[in-house]
N, C-alpha and C positions, 0 to 999 in steps of 0.2 A: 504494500500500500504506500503511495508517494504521501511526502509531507506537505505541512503546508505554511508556506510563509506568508503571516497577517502583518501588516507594519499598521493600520488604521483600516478602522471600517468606514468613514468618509469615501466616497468615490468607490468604492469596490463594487467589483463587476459580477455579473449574474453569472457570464463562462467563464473561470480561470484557464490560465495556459498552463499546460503541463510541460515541462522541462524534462524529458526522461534520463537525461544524465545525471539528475541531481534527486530525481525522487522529489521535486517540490512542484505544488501549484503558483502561480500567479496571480494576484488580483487586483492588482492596481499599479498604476505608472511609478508609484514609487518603490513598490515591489520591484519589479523588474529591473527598475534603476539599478538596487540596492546587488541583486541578484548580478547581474552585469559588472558590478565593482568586484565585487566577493567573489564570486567563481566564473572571472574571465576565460579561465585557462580550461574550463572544460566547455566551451563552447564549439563545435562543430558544426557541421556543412548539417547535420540534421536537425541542427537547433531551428535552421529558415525554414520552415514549411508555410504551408497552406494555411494551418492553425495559428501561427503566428501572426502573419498578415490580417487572416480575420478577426484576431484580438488587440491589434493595434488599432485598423479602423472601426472595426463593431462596438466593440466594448472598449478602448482607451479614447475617442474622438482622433485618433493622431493618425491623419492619410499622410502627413508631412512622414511619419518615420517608416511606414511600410513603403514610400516612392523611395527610401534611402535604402532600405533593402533589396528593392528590387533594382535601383540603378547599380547598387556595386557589390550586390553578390555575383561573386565569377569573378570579380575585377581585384576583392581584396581577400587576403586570408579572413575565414570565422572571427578569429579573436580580435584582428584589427577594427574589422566592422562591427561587430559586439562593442567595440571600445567607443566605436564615433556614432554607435546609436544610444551609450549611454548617456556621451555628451548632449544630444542633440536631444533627448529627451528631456534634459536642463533642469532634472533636479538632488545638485550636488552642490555642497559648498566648494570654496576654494579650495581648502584641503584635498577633501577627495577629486578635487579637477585635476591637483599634483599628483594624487597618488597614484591615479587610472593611468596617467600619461606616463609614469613613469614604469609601469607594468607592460604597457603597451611598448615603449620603447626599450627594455628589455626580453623584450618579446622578441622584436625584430633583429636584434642582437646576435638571437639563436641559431643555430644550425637547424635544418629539418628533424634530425632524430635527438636536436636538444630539447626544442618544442611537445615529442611526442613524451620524452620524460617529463617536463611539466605538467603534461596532462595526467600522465600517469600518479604522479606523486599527487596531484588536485583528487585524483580520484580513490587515491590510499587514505586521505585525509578525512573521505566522504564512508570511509567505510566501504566500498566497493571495491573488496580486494582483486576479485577474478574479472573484473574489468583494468583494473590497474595490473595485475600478473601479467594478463593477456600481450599488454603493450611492452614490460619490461623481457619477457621470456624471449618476442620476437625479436627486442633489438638487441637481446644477446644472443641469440641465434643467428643470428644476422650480422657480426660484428665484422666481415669482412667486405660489407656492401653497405654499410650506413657510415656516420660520420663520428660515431661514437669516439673520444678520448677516454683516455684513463680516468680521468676525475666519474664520468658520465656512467662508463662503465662500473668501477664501483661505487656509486648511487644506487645502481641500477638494483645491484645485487644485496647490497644492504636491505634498501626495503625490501627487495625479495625473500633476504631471510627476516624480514618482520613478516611476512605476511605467512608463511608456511611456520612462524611460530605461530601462528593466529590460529592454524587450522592445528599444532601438533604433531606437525612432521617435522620431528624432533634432528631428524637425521641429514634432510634437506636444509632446513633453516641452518644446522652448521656450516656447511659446507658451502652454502649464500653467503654466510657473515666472514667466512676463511678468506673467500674469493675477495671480498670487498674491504678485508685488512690488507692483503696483498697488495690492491690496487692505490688503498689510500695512504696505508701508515698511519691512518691514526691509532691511536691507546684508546681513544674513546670504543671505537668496534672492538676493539681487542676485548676490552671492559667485557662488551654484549655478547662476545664470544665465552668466556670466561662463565658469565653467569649462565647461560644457555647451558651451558655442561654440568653445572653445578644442580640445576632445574632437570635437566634432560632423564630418564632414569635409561636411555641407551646412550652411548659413545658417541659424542657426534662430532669431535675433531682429535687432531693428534697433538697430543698434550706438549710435546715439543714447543709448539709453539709460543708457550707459557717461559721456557727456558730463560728466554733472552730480560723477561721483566723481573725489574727490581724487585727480592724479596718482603719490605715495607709493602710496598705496589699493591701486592697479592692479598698485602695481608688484608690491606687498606677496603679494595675489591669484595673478600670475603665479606668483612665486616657489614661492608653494604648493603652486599646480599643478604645477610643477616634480620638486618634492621627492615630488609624490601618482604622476606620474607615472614615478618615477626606482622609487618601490616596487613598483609594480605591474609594471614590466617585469623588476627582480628576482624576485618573486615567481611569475612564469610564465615562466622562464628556459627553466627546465626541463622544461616543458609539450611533451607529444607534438604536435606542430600539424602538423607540416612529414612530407614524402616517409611519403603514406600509401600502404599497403602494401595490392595485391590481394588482396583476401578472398573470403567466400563470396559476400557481396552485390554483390561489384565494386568499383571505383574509386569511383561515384559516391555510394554507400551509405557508404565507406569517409570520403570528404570528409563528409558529412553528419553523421557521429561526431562527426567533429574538428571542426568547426564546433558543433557542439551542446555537445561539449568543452568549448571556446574560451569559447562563453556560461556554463555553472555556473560558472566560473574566473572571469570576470568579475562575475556577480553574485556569487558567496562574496565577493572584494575589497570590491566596493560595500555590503557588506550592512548594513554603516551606514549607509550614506543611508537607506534604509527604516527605519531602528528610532526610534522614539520618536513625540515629536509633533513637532508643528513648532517648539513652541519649546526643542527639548533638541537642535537637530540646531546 
């Protein structure tokens, strides 16, 4: 079920626009604004449809922004034109007129498959890991026909192993966060590699790789994970897990709850590891 973003019930419209990359409705001009500032970077050639034009003229009064649509779709990338229809829609302070332009202009900045990591990451942020994997899997599959750098490439693979932590393949996620120490050097992955093994109950890197960090470092590490995991079992104290109760589905439908339970509980905790990029984590 798609979400829904209210900013004011003033002017809201009888059809919202649905967005299906974001899982949100639309209902009003400043909505959309808002939506345009906030998740530039998941804008596509499928965000222009039919439905859009008919919610600009039908329900926002604005023929001015759907002729902007139709004169320079083709002519501009999605997120460019995302960007000058948020302008053109005209309700932003100056700030945000800075900050759009400045997104937009790093935007253009990008390579073709830097763009598609952007999106990717917008789309790890949203929660949509297998729309975000989709993108990152192929451009390292592809790393001998796209544009990808070292930095880009382990990005790439970092969130990847956030994201098969998310689903529990314990074994995968290592061997994502290994590739993407390799690429980066930093301690910070190293850190996430480290605790992932500590968490993992199978093997999921070659402990060598521990060798070279300062003993303090490790200890420092442990300690954290300590304290990471000293919250999280406060945290799900309380949690219905244990002596599930015959229902209509039975026993086994009933375990299947609770274990599916068990998981939102765990990624809400985690939900910081997925947010940002890689160099804000």
């Amino acid at each position: 079920m798609g979400r829904i973003m209210r900013c004011q019930e003033n002017g809201s419209v009888r059809t919202p626009f649905y967005v299906a990359a974001a899982g949100i409705h639309l209902y009003s001009l400043e909505e959309l604004s808002y939506f345009l500032q906030k998740f530039l970077y998941l804008v596509d050639e499928d965000f222009y449809n039919s439905e859009l034009l008919e919610f600009l003229r039908e329900e926002l009064r604005r023929s001015d922004l759907a002729e902007l649509v139709l004169s320079q779709f083709g002519r501009k990338s999605p997120v460019i034109l995302a960007g000058e229809l948020a302008f053109a829609a005209g309700d932003m302070s100056e700030k945000e007129k800075e900050q759009l332009k400045k997104k937009m202009d790093a935007y253009q900045r990008l390579t073709a498959s830097g763009r598609k990591i952007l999106r990717a990451d917008m789309l790890l942020k949203q929660g949509e890991y297998e729309q975000a994997a989709e993108i990152y899997v192929r451009l390292l599959e592809e790393k001998k026909q796209n544009d990808l750098n070292d930095e880009m490439r382990g990005r790439a693979y970092y969130n990847m192993g956030k994201i098969y932590m998310a689903a529990f393949e314990w074994q995968s996620a290592g061997k994502a966060l290994e590739n993407a120490y390799r690429l980066l050097h930093q301690e910070s992955v190293l850190q996430e590699l480290y605790e992932l093994s500590c968490i993992s109950p199978v093997k999921v890197c070659d402990e060598e790789i521990f060798l070279k960090v300062h003993a303090l470092t490790l200890k420092n590490w442990q300690e954290m994970f300590n304290r990471k995991k000293e919250r999280i079992e406060k945290e799900t104290a309380d949690k219905d897990y244990e002596k599930p109760e015959q229902q209509n589905g039975g026993l086994e439908s009933e375990a299947d709850r609770i274990c599916k339970k068990w998981r939102q509980d765990f990624r809400k905790i985690h939900k910081s590891c997925c947010q940002g990029e890689i160099f804000s984590v």
